[in-house]
C-alpha positions in Angstrom: 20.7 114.2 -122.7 22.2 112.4 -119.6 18.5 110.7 -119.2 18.9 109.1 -122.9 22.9 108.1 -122.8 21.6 105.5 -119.3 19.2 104.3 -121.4 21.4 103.5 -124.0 23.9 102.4 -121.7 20.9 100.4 -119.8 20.0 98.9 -123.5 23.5 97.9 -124.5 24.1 96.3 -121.2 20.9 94.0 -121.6 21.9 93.2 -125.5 25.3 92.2 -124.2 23.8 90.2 -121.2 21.7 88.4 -123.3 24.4 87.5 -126.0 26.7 86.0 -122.9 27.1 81.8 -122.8 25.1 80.7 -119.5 25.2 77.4 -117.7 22.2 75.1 -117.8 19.3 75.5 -120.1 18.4 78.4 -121.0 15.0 79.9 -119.3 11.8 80.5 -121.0 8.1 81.4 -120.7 7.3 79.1 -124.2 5.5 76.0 -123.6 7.9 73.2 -124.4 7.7 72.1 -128.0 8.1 69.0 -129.3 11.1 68.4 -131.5 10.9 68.1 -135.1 10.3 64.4 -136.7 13.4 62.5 -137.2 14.4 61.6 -141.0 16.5 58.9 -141.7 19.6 59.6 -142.8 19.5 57.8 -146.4 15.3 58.0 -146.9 14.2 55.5 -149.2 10.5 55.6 -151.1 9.4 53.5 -148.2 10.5 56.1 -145.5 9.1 58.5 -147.4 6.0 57.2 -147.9 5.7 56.3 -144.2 5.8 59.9 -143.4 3.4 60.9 -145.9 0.9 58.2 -144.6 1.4 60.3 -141.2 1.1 63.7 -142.1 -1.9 62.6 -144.4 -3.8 61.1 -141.2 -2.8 64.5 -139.2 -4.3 66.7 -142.1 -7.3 64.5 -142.9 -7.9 63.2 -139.0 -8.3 60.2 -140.4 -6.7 56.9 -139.5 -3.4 55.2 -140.8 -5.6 52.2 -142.2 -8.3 54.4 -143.7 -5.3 55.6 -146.3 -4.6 54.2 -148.8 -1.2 54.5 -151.4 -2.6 54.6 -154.8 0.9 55.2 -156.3 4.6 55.4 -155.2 7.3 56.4 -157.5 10.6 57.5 -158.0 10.6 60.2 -160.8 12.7 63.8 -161.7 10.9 66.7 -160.6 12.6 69.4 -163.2 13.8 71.8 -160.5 13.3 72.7 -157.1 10.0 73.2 -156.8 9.3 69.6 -156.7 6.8 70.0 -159.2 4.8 72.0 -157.1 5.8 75.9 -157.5 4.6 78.7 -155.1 3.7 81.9 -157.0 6.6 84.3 -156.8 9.0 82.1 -155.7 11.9 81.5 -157.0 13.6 77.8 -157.2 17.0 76.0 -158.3 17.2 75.4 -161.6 18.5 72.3 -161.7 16.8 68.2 -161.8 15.9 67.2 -158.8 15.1 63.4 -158.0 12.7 62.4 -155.6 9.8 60.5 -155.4 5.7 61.1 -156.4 3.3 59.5 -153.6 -0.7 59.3 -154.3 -2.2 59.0 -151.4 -6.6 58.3 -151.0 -8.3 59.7 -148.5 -11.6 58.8 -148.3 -13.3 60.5 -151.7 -10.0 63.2 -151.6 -6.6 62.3 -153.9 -3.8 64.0 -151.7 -0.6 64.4 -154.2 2.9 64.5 -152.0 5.6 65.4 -154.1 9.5 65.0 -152.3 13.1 64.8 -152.7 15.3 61.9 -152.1 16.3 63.9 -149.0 12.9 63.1 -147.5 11.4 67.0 -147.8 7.6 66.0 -149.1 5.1 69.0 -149.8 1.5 68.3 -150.5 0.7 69.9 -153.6 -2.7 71.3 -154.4 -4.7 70.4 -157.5 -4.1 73.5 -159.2 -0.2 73.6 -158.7 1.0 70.3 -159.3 2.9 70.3 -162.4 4.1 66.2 -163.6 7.4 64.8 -163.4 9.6 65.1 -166.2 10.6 61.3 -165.8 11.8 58.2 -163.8 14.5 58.6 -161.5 17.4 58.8 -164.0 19.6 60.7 -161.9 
């Protein structure tokens, strides 16, 4: 019984160690990772479609000026799925504007669907449900 209270004790200790503010960065065995791609603060359908254009080259290995924009729109996605729902997932029910970019890839049609906050998602064929209008909102 003694044996298992030290352990406890032991455990605790390490919990509250670890929980404790230290100075300088904090040490790790993880590989540094590079930090998330900046959005601009107010994206517009041009930013937007910028960083489509480069996640499209990352997914298809192709280069920037081998894509092409076939269409680039601002439109109401009619909740917060962005026109692309997951299967059992649930979503706000509520208009969402954003924006609908077409992007070619050599003989493949890559559909990004995004918010006016600059979250995109590519949407496969299957899943992509159309807009429910311009931008009104």
């Amino acid at each position: 019984m003694r044996r298992a209270t030290s352990a406890i004790g032991a455990g605790l200790a390490m919990l509250l160690a670890a929980c404790t503010a230290t100075s300088g960065p904090p040490a790790s065995s993880a590989p540094p990772t590079s930090p998330p791609p900046e959005r601009p603060m107010n994206p517009t359908l041009e930013s937007v479609t910028e960083a489509v254009l480069a996640d499209a080259a990352k997914r298809t290995g192709l280069e920037r000026s081998e894509l092409a924009v076939e269409r680039a729109e601002a439109v109401t996605w009619a909740d917060g799925s962005l026109g692309c729902a997951e299967p059992g997932m649930n979503y706000t029910m509520a208009l969402v504007p954003g924006y609908r970019i077409r992007v070619r890839a050599g003989e493949q049609l890559l559909d990004y669907h995004a918010s006016r906050r600059g979250y995109f998602v590519l949407c496969p064929a299957g899943r992509s449900a159309e807009p429910i209008g311009d931008a009104a909102i």
